[in-house]
N, C-alpha and C positions, 0 to 999 in steps of 0.2 A: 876300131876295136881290133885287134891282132890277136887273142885268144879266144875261144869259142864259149860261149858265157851258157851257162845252165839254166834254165828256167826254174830250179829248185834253189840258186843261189844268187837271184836277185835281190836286192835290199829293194824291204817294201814296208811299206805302213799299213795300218788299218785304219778306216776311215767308217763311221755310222754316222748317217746325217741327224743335225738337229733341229729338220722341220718335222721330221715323220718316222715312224717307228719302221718302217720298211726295209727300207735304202741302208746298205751295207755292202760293205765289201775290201778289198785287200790290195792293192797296187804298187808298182815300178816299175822305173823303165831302163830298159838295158840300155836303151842309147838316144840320143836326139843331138841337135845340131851344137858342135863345139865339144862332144862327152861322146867319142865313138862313132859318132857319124856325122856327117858333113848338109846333107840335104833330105833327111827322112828323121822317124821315130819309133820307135820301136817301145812296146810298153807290156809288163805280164799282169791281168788282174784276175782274182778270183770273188765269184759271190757265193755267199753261203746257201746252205741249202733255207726256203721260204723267203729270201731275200733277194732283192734287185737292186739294182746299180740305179737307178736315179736318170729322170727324162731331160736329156740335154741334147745340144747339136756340135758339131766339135768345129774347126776352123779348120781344117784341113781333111779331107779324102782321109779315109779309115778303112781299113781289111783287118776282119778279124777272123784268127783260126782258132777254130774251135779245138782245146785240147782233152777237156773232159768235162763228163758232167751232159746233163740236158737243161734245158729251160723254153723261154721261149724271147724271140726278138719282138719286140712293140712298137710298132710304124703307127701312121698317121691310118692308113690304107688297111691294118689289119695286122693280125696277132701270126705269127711265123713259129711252127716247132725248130729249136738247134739245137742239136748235139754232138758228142764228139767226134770230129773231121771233117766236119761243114765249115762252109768261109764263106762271109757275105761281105758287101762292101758296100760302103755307106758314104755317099758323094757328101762334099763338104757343108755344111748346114742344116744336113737333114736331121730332123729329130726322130729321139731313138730312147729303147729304153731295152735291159735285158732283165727277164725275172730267170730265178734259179727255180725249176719245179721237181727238183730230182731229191735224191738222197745224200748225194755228193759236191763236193765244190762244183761250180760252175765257171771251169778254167778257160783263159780265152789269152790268142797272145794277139796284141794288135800293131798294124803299121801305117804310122799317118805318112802323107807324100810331101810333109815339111819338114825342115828341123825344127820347128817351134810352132806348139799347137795350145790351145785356149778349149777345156769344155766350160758353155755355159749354162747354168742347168736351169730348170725351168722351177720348179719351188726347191727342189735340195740346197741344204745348206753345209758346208763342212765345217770342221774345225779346222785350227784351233781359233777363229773368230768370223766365224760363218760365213766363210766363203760362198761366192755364187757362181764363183769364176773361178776356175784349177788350171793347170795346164805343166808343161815343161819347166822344171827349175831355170831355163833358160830368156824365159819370157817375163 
């Protein structure tokens, strides 16, 4: 990537899962292996406010920073407040979940430590033919 990409002008989708009325949310990724970077990933997602992202473990090492918004992170071990300009990091496999408990988007920009990363979610399903499995356009 040679120019500095904005986090307002990502090209992103929206995604609401079709096992549960919950699970919502908005995503893209600035970059990942072959598209801007060579050995990482880079991704911007947003959850709406009463909505969460969906319990999955991702295939690669995750930092996420918090850019706005509160919620809370859902580990195995117990329910975590984040808001914005906290960064937690989430070693590869671990399951994870993020609720939006605030008024506002629940903005997060993430970086996996591969170019090409797999979430696999635990009951979420996406479209458009009910994905279990998302990851990198590269994979």
């Amino acid at each position: 990537m040679d120019e500095p990409l904005n986090v307002d002008d990502v090209e992103t989708v929206s995604l609401t899962s079709t096992a549960t009325d919950d699970a919502a949310w908005v995503g893209g990724y600035f970059a990942y292996g072959g598209s801007g970077s060579d050995q990482s990933t880079a991704i911007y997602f947003a959850i709406p406010p009463g909505k969460r992202l969906g319990r999955h473990f991702d295939t690669a090492e995750e930092t996420q920073f918090f850019i706005g918004g509160e919620g809370e992170l859902l580990l195995d071990e117990g329910t975590y407040p984040v808001r914005k300009g906290d960064l937690i990091v989430l070693e590869e496999g671990r399951q994870h979940d993020l609720h939006n408990t605030g008024d506002d988007d629940l903005r997060v920009v993430g970086f996996f430590s591969k170019p090409q990363v797999e979430q696999h979610w635990t009951e979420e399903r996406w479209p458009p033919d009910d994905q279990s499995v998302t990851g990198t356009p590269n994979r």
